[in-house]
C-alpha positions in Angstrom: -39.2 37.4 46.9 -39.1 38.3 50.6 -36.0 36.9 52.6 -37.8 34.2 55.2 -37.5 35.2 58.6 -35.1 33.4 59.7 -32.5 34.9 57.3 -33.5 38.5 58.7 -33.0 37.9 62.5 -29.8 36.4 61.2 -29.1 39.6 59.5 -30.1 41.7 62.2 -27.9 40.1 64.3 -25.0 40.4 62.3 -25.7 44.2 61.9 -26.1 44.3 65.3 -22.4 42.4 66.5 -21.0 44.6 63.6 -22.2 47.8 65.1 -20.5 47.1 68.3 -17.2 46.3 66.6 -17.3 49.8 65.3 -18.7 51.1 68.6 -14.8 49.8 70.1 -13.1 50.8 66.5 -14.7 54.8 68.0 -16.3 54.3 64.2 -20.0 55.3 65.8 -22.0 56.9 62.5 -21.0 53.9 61.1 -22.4 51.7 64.4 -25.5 53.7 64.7 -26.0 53.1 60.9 -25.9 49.4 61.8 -27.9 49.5 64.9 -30.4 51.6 63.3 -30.9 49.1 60.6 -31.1 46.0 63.2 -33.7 48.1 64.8 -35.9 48.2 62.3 -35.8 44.7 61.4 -36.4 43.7 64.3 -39.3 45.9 64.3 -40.7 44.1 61.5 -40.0 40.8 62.7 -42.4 41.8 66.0 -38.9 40.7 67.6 -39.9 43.4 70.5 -37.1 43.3 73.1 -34.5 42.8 70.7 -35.6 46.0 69.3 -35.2 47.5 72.3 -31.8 46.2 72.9 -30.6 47.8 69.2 -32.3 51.0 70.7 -30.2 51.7 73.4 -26.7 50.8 71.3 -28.8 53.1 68.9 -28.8 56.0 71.9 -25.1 55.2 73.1 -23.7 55.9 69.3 -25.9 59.4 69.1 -24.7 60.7 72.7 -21.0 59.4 71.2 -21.6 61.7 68.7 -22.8 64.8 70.9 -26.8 64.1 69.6 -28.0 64.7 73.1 -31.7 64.4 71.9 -31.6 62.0 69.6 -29.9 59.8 72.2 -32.5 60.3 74.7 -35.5 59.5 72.2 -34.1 56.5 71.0 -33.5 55.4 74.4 -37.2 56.9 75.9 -38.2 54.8 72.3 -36.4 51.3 74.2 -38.1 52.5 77.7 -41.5 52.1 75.9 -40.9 48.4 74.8 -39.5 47.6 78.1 -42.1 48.8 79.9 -44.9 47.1 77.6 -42.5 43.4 77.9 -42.6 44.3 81.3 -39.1 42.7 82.6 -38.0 44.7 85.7 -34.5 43.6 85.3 -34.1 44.8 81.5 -36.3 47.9 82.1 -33.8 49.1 84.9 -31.1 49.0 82.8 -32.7 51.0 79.9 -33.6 53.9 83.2 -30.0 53.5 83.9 -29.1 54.1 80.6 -30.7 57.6 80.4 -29.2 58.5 83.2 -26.0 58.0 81.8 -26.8 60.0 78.9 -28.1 62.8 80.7 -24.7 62.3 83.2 -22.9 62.5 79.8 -24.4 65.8 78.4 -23.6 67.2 82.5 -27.3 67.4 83.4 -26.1 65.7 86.9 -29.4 66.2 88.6 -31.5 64.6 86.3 -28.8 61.6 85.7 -29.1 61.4 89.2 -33.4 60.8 89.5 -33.0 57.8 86.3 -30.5 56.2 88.2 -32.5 56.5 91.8 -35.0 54.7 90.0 -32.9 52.1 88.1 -31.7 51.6 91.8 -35.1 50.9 93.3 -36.2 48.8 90.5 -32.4 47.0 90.9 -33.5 46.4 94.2 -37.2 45.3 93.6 -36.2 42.7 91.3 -33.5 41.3 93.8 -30.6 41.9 91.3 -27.5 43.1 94.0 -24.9 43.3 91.5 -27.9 46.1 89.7 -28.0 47.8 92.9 -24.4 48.3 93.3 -24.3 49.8 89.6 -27.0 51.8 90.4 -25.5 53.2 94.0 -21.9 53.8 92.2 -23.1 55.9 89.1 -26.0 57.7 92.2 -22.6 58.9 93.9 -20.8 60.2 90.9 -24.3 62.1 90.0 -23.4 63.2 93.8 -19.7 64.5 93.5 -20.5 66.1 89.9 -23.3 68.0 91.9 -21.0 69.0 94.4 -22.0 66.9 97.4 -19.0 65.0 98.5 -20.4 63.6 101.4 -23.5 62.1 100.2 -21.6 60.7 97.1 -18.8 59.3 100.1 -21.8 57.3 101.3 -23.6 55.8 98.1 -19.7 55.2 97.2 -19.1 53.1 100.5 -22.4 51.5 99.9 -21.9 50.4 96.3 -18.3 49.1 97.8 -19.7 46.7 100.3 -22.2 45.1 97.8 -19.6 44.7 95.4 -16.8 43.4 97.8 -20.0 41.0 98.5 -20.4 40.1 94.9 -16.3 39.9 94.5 -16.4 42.0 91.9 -13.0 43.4 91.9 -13.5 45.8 88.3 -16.4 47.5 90.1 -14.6 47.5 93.3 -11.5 49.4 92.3 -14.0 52.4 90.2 -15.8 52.6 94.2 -12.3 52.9 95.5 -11.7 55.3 92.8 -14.5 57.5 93.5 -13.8 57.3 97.2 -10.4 58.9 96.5 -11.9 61.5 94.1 -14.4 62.4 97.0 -10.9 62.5 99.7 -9.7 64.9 96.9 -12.6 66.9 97.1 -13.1 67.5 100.9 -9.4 68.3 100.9 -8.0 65.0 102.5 -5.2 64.4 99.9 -3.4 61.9 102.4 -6.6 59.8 102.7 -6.7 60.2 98.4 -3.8 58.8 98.0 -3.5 56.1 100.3 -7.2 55.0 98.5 -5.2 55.4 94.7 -2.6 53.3 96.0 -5.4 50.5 96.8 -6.8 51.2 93.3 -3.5 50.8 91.4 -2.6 47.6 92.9 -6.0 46.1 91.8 -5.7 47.4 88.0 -2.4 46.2 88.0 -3.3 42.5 89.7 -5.8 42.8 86.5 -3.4 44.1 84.4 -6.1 46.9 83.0 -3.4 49.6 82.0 -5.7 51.9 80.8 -6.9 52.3 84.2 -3.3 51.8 85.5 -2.5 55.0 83.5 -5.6 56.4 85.3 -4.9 55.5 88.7 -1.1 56.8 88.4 -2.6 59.9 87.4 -4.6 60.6 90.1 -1.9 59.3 92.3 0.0 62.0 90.6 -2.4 64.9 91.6 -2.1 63.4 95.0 1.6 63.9 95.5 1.1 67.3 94.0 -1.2 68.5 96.7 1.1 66.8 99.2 4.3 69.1 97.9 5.6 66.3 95.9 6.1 67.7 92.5 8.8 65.1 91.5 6.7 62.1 92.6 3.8 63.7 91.0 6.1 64.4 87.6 6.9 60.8 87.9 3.4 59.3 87.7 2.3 61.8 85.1 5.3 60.6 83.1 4.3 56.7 83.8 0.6 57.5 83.0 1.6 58.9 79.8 3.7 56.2 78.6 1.2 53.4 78.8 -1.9 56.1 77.5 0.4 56.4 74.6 1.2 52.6 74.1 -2.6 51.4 74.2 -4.0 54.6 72.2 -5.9 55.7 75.0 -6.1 59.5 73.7 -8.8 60.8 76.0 -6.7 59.4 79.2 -3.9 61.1 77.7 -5.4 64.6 77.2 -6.4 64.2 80.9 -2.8 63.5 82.2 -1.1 66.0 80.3 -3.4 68.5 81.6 -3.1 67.3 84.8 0.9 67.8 84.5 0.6 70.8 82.4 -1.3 72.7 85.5 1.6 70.9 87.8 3.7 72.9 85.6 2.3 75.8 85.7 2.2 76.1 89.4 5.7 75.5 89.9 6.6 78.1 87.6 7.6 75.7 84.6 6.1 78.3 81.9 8.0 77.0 78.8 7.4 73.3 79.6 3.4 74.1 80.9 2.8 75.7 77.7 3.9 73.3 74.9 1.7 70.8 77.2 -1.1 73.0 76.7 -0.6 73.3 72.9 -0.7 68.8 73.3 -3.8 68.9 75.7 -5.6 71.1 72.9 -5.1 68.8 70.0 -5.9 65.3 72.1 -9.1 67.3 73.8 -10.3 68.4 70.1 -9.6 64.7 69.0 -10.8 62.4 71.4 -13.8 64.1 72.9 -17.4 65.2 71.6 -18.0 68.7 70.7 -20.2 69.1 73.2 -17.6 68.0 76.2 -14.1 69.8 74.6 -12.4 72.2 76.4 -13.2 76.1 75.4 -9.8 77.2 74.9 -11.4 80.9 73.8 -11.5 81.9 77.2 -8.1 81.1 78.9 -7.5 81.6 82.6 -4.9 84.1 83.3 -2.2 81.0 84.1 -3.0 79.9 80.9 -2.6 82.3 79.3 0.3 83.6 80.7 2.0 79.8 79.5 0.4 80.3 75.7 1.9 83.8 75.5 5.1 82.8 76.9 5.0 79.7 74.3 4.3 82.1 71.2 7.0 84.6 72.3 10.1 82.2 72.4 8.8 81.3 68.5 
C-alpha cells in the first residue's frame, strides 16, 4: 500500500534538512543523493516550488563536486518551475544561483549577465536587501574580469543599500571587496586601512573564519607596504584560528599567501616546506576543477621545491 501523502512531504522534508546537514559536514554525494530523492517526491506530490527548491540544493551539491553541467541543468531544471509559479522574488534567486555556478567554474562573464538579471528582477520586485546581493556578487563578476573600477562602483553601491538594510555580514564582504579592488589598482594604503574596518566587524561578530580571512589580507597588505614582519604576523594569526575551526580551504590560501611572502624575501627553505603544505590543503579542500596545477611551477617555485628536495 502507497504511503498517504502526508507521510511523503514529511519524508521529503526530512531528506531534504538531512541533505543540508551533509551539505555543512562537506559530505555532498551524499546530500545530492538526498536532495535528488526529495526532488522527486516532490515531483510526484505536484509539490511544484518545493521541487524547485530541492533543485537548486541539487545544483549547489554537483558544482561542489566539480559537475559543472549537471549543476547548471538542475538549476535551468528549478528556472523552469519558477518561471511557470511565476514568483519574481524566488525566480531571481534561482538566476542568481546560475550565476554563481558559472562564477564558480570561472566563466566570470556569463556569472556576470545571470546576476544583472537577478538584479533587475531584485529590483522589480522591490526586494533591496536582493538588490544589494545582486550588486555585490555583479562587482566580484567585475574584479574577476579585470575591471576594478567598475566592480569599485557596484561594490560602493551594494555598501550603501546594505549600511541601509543594517546588515553588518554583507557589509563587511562590500568592505572586503573594496579593499581587494584598492589591492588591485595598487593602493595598498587605502587596502589596508579598508581590512582594518573589515576585521573589527568579523571580530564585533566573532566570525573567525572570516577573522582568519581578513588578517590575511591585512597581511598581504603590510607585505606590499614593506612590512614583512607585520605581514608574517597576521599570516601566523590567520593560521592559528583556520587551524582551530577546520577551515582548510582558508588555510591553503594563507599559507600560500605567506609562502610567496617567503619567497620574495629570499626565505627559500621556509617558502618551500610551505609549498609542499599549500599542495596537500589545495588537493584536499578544493574541487578538481579549481586546484592549483602544480605541473607547471613558476621559476620561484620552483627554485623553493628544488631547494626543499636538495637539503633531503
Amino acid at each position: 500500500m502507497a504511503k498517504p501523502e502526508c507521510e511523503h512531504s514529511r519524508h521529503a522534508s526530512a531528506l531534504a534538512n538531512q541533505g543540508q546537514a551533509l551539505v555543512q559536514e562537506g559530505q555532498h554525494q551524499q546530500a545530492l543523493e538526498r536532495f535528488e530523492a526529495a526532488a522527486e517526491l516532490n515531483r510526484g506530490l505536484g509539490r511544484k516550488a518545493r521541487q524547485a527548491s530541492n533543485l537548486v540544493s541539487a545544483s549547489v551539491a554537483h558544482a561542489l563536486l566539480g559537475h559543472r553541467e549537471r549543476a547548471l541543468r538542475a538549476a535551468h531544471q528549478a528556472l523552469a518551475i519558477r518561471r511557470e509559479l511565476g514568483h519574481r522574488g524566488h525566480l531571481a534567486k534561482v538566476l542568481g544561483t546560475i550565476g554563481t555556478h558559472h562564477g564558480f567554474f570561472d566563466d566570470h562573464q556569463r556569472a556576470l549577465d545571470w546576476h544583472t538579471r537577478s538584479y533587475e528582477l531584485w529590483r522589480e520586485h522591490g526586494d533591496r536587501s536582493g538588490e544589494a546581493r545582486s550588486l555585490h556578487e555583479m562587482a566580484e563578476r567585475q574584479l574577476q574580469l579585470g575591471q576594478a573600477v567598475l566592480a569599485e562602483a557596484l561594490f560602493e553601491r551594494a555598501l550603501a543599500l546594505h549600511r541601509e538594510l543594517e546588515d553588518r555580514p554583507q557589509e563587511a564582504l562590500d568592505l572586503a571587496g573594496l579593499a581587494r579592488v584598492r589591492q588591485k589598482l595598487g593602493d595598498h594604503a587605502a587596502a589596508f586601512a579598508l581590512g582594518e574596518q573589515v576585521l573589527i566587524s568579523l571580530r564585533e561578530r566573532e566570525d573567525r573564519q572570516g577573522e582568519a580571512r581578513a588578517l590575511c589580507l591585512l597581511g598581504v597588505c603590510h607585505g606590499k607596504l614593506g612590512r614583512r614582519a607585520k605581514a608574517l604576523t597576521c599570516y601566523d594569526q590567520a593560521l592559528e584560528i583556520q587551524q582551530s575551526i577546520g577551515d582548510a580551504e582558508g588555510e591553503a590560501q594563507t599559507v600560500k599567501s605567506k609562502s610567496m611572502a617567503l619567497l620574495r624575501s629570499g626565505s627559500l627553505n621556509e617558502a618551500a616546506e610551505l609549498m609542499e603544505r599549500w599542495k596537500t590543503l589545495d588537493a584536499a579542500s578544493r574541487p578538481v576543477h579549481q586546484r592549483i596545477d602544480f605541473s607547471r611551477p613558476g621559476a620561484l617555485i620552483r627554485l623553493a621545491l628544488r631547494n626543499l628536495r636538495e637539503r633531503h
